[in-house]
C-alpha positions as CSV (number, residue, x, y, z in Angstrom):
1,X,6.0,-13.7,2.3
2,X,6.7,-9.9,2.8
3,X,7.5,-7.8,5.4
4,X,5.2,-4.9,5.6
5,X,5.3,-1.6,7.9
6,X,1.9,-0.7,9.3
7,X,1.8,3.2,8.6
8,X,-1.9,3.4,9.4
9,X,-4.3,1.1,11.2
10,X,-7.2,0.0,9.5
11,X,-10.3,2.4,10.1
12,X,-7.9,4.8,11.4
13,X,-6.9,8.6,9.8
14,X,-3.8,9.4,11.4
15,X,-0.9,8.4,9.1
16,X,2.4,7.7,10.8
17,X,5.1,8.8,8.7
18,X,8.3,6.8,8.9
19,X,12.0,7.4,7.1
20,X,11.4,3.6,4.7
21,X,15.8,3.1,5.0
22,X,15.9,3.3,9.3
23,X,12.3,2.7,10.2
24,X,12.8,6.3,12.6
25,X,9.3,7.1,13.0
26,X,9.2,11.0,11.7
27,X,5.5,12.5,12.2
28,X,2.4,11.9,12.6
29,X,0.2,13.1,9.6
30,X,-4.0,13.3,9.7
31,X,-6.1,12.1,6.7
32,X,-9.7,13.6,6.1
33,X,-11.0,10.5,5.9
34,X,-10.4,6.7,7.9
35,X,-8.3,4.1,5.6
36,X,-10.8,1.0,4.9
37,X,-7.8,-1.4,5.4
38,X,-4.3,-1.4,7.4
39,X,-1.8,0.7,5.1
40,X,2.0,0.5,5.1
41,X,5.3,-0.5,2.8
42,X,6.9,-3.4,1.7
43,X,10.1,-3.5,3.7
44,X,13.3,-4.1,1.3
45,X,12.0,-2.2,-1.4
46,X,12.4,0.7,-3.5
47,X,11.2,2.5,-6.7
48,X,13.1,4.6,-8.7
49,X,11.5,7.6,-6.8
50,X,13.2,6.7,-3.8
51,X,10.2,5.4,-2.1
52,X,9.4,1.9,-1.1
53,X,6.4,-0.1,-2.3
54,X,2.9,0.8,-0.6
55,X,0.8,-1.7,0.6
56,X,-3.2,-2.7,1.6
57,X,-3.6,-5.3,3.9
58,X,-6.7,-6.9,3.7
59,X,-8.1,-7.6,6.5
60,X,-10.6,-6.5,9.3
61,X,-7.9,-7.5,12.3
62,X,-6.6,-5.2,14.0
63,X,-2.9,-4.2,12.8
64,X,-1.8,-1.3,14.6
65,X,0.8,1.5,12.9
66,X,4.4,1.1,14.1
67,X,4.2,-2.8,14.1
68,X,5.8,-5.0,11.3
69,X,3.8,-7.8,9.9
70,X,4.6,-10.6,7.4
71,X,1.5,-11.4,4.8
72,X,1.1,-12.5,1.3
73,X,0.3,-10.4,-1.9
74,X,-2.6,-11.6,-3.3
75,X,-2.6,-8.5,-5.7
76,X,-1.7,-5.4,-7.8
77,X,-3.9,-2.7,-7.7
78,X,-3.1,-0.5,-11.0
79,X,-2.8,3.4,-10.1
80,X,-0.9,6.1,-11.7
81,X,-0.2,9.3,-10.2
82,X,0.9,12.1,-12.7
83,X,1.4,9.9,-15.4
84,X,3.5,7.9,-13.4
85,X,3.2,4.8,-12.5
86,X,1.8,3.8,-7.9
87,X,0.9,0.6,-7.8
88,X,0.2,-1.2,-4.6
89,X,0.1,-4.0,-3.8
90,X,-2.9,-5.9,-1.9
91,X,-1.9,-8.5,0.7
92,X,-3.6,-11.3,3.1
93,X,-2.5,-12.0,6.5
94,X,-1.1,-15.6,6.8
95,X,-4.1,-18.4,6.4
96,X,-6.8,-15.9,5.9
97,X,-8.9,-16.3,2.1
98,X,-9.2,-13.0,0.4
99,X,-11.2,-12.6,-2.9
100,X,-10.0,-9.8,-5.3
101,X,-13.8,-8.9,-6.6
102,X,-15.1,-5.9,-8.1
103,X,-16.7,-4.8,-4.6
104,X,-13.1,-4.4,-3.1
105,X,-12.1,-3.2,-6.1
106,X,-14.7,-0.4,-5.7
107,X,-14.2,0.2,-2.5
108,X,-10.4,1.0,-2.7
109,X,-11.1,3.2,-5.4
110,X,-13.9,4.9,-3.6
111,X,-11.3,5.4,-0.9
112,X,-8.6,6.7,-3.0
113,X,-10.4,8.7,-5.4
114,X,-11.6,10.4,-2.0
115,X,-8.1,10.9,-0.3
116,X,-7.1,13.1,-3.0
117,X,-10.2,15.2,-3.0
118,X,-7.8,17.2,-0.9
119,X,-5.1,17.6,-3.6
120,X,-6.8,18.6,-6.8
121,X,-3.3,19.3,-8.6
122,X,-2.6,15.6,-8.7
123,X,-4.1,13.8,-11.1
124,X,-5.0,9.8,-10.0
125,X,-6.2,6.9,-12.3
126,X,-7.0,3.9,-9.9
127,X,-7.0,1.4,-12.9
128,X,-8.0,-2.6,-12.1
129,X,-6.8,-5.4,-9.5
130,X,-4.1,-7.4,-11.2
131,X,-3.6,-11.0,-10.1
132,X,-1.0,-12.0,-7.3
133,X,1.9,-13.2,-10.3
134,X,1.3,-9.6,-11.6
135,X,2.4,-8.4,-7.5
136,X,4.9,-10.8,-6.7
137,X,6.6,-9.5,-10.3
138,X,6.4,-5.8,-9.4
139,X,7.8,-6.7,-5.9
140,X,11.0,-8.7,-7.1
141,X,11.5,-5.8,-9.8
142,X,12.0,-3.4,-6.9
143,X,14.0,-5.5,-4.7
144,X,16.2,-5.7,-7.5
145,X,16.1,-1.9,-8.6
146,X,17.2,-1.1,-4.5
147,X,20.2,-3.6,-5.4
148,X,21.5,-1.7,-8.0
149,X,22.0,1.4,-6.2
């Protein structure tokens, strides 16, 4: 199980922004378009750009932003941003049965391919779902880069 914070509700566009070591909520950013699924970090990690793992829950509850909520990974969408690599990983509430298919696969990219409409100097490659092994590797790799430092 992880710990994820919810930074945006599912359906939502208004992106709460939150400092990942204290959990201090900072701002309140607005998205041009709603996020298909609740959006948030993995709590107790952190990439070597300082920034802790992002994270779609998959669901059509209702997880509001601000509240913490343990799930499952289920998956590893592939994305690069700049030539680097932004994975994130796809979770499951508790008990619920999510199938990683080509339609949510789709619509993720669909989604993300749209958010940065608004940011043409980045350059995005949403690449494929990875299974839940591929997730729970990348997770334990940056639990154990925020060790080291």
């Amino acid at each position: 199980m992880i710990k994820v914070l919810i930074q945006v509700a599912g359906g939502s566009s208004e992106r709460r922004i939150y400092d990942e070591r204290t959990l201090e909520h900072k701002e309140t950013r607005q998205s041009h378009q709603p996020f298909p699924y609740p959006y948030g970090f993995i709590l107790g990690t952190r990439a070597a750009d300082g920034d802790s793992v992002d994270c779609y829950i998959i669901t059509h509850e209702s997880l509001q932003a601000g509240f913490i909520v343990e799930c499952e990974p289920i998956g590893l969408l592939e994305q690069d941003e700049d030539g680097a690599m932004d994975h994130k990983v796809l979770a499951a509430l508790p008990d619920q049965q999510v199938e990683l298919s080509q339609e949510l696969l789709k619509k993720l990219r669909n989604f993300i391919y749209g958010l940065f409409t608004k940011f043409p100097e980045i350059n995005i490659t949403v690449g494929n779902i990875l299974p839940r092994e591929e997730a729970l590797c990348h997770i334990q790799e940056l639990r154990e880069i925020q060790n080291e430092n």
